[in-house]
DOKOLFI-12396 format. One record per residue (C-alpha): chain; x, y, z. Coordinates in pm, whole numbers, padded with zeros to 5 digits. Layout:
N
<r A,<X,Y,Z>>
...
//
This chain:
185
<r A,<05971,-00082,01766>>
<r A,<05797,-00385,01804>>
<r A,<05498,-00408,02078>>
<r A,<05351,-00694,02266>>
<r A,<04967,-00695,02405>>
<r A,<04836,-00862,02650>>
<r A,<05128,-01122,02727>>
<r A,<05252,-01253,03036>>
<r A,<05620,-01231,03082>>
<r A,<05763,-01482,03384>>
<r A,<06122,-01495,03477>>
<r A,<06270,-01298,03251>>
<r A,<06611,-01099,03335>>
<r A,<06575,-00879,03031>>
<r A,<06348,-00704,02835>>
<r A,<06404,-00572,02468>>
<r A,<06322,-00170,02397>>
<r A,<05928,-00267,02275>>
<r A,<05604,-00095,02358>>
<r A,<05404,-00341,02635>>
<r A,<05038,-00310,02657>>
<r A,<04832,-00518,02922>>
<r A,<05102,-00703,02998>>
<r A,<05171,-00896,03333>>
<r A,<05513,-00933,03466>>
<r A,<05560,-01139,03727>>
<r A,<05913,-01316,03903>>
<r A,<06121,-01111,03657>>
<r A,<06461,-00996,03786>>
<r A,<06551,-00662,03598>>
<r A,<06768,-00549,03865>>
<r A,<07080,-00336,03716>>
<r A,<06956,-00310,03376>>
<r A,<06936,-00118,03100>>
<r A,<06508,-00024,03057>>
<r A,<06530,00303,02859>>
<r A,<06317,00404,02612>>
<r A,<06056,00142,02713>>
<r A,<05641,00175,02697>>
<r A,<05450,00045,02960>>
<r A,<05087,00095,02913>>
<r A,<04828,-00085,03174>>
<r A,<05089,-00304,03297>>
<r A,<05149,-00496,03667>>
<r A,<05453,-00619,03760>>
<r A,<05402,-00831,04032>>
<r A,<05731,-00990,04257>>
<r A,<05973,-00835,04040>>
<r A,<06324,-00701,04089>>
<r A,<06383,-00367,03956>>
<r A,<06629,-00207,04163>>
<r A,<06908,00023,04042>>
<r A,<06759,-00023,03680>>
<r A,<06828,00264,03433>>
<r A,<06452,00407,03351>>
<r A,<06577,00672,03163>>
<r A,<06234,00823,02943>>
<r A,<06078,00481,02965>>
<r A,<05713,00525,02956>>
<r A,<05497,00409,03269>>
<r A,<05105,00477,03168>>
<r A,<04872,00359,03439>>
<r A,<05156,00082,03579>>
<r A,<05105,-00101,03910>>
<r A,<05351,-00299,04147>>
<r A,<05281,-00540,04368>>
<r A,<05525,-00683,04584>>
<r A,<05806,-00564,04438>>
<r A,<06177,-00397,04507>>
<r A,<06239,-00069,04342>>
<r A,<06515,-00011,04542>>
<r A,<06755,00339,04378>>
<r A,<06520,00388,04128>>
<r A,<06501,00733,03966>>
<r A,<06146,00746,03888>>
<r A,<06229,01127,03757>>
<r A,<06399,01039,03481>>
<r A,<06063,00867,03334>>
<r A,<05886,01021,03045>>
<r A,<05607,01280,03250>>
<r A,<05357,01225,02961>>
<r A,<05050,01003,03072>>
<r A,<05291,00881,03405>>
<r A,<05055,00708,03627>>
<r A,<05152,00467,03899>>
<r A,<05029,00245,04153>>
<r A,<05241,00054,04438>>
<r A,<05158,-00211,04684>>
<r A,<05396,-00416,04931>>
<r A,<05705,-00281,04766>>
<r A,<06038,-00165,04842>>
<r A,<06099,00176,04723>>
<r A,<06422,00302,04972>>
<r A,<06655,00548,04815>>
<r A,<06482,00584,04486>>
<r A,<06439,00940,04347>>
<r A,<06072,01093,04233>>
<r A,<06222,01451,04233>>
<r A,<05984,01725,04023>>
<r A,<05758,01486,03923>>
<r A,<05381,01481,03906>>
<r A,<05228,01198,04045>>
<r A,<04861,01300,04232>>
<r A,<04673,01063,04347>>
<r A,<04938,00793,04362>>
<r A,<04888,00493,04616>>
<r A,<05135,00353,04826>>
<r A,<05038,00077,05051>>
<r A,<05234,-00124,05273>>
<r A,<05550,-00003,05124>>
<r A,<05884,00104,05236>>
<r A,<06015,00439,05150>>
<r A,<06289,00529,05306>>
<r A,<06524,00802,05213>>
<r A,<06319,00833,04910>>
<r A,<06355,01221,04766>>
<r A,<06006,01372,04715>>
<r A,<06159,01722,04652>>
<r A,<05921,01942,04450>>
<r A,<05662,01620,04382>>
<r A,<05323,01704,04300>>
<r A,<05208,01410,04586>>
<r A,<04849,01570,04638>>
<r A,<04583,01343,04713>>
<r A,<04845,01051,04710>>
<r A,<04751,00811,04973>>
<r A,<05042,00696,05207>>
<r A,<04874,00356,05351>>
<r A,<05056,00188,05622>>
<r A,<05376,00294,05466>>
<r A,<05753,00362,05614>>
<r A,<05843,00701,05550>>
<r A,<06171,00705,05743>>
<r A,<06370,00990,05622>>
<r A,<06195,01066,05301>>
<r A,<06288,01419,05200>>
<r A,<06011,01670,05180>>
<r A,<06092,02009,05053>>
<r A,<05867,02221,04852>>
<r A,<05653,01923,04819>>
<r A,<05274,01944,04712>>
<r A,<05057,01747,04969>>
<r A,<04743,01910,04969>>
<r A,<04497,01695,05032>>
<r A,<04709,01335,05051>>
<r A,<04622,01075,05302>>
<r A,<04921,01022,05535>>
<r A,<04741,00867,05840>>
<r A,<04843,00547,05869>>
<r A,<05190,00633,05713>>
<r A,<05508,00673,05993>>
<r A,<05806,00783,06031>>
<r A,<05758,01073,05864>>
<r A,<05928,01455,05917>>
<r A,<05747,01738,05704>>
<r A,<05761,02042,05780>>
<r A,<05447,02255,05731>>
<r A,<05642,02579,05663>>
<r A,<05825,02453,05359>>
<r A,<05556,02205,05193>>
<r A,<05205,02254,05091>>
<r A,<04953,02059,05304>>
<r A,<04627,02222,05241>>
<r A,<04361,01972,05403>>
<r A,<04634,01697,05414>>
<r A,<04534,01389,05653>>
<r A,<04725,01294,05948>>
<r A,<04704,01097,06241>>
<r A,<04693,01223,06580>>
<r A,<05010,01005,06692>>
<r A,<05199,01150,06325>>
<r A,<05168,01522,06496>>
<r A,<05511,01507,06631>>
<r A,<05671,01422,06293>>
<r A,<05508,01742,06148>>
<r A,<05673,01921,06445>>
<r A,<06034,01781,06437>>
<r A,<06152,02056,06213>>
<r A,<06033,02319,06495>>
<r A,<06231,02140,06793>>
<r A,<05942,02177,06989>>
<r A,<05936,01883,07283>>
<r A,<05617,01674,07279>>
<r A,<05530,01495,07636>>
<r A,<05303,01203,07712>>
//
């Protein structure tokens, strides 16, 4: 497998199965493709397109995004060794992280809707300014994440663990959606 350190890759719509190391990515459009079986150690991709690529046990060791679409992405299927990810600005709806561990994650300023948390180790993620509009949360480890300047959330306490979790005091009601309990101003 060949590897390539420290490059900077710039408009590319494919990528060969290599091992990347320090490597920038930035305007590349891998939307729809074939990634599998890829290593990407200490990489950023920055204004990149990777929606509704096929991830399957690709490696993503200490990776960050910046302002980019990850729309249907099924994070889950990523090798769990080393897995360590960072997002910022970027479009994450639909995309699956289901079972996997990922504390201390950051999402800031992103959009996450309808994206399935089920069974996710999220604790001490921090949720900064990000849209959490019907993002599924069942059996999901939160203790201790930061969720208060997320929105648009609905977790309910009974069925995820939130041990000294962080909310704001105008998030309340989506912790008690799941109760039907009516909240007046």
């Amino acid at each position: 497998m060949n590897s390539f350190n420290n490059k900077t890759i710039e408009n590319k719509t494919s990528l060969e199965i290599a091992e990347y190391n320090e490597c920038r990515f930035i305007n590349c459009d891998f939307s729809e493709q074939l990634l599998a079986n890829i290593s990407f150690s200490e990489c950023e991709f920055e204004n990149c397109n990777l929606s509704n690529s096929k991830i399957d046990n690709s490696s993503f060791k200490e990776v960050e995004f910046l302002n980019c679409k990850l729309m249907g992405l099924n994070f889950d299927s990523l090798n769990p060794f080393l897995l360590k990810l960072k997002f910022e600005n970027c479009q994450l709806s639909y995309s699956s992280f289901y079972k996997l561990k990922i504390p201390k994650t950051t999402f800031k300023n992103c959009i996450l809707i309808e994206v399935d948390f089920t069974e996710t180790n999220l604790s001490q993620c921090y949720f900064n300014n990000s849209d959490l509009t019907n993002a599924v949360f069942d059996n999901t480890n939160l203790e201790k994440a930061n969720l208060t300047s997320a929105n648009n959330y609905n977790i309910n306490p009974s069925q995820n663990r939130m041990k000294k979790a962080s909310f704001s005091q105008d998030g309340i009601a989506g912790l008690l959606d799941s109760f039907n309990i009516i909240i007046s101003q």
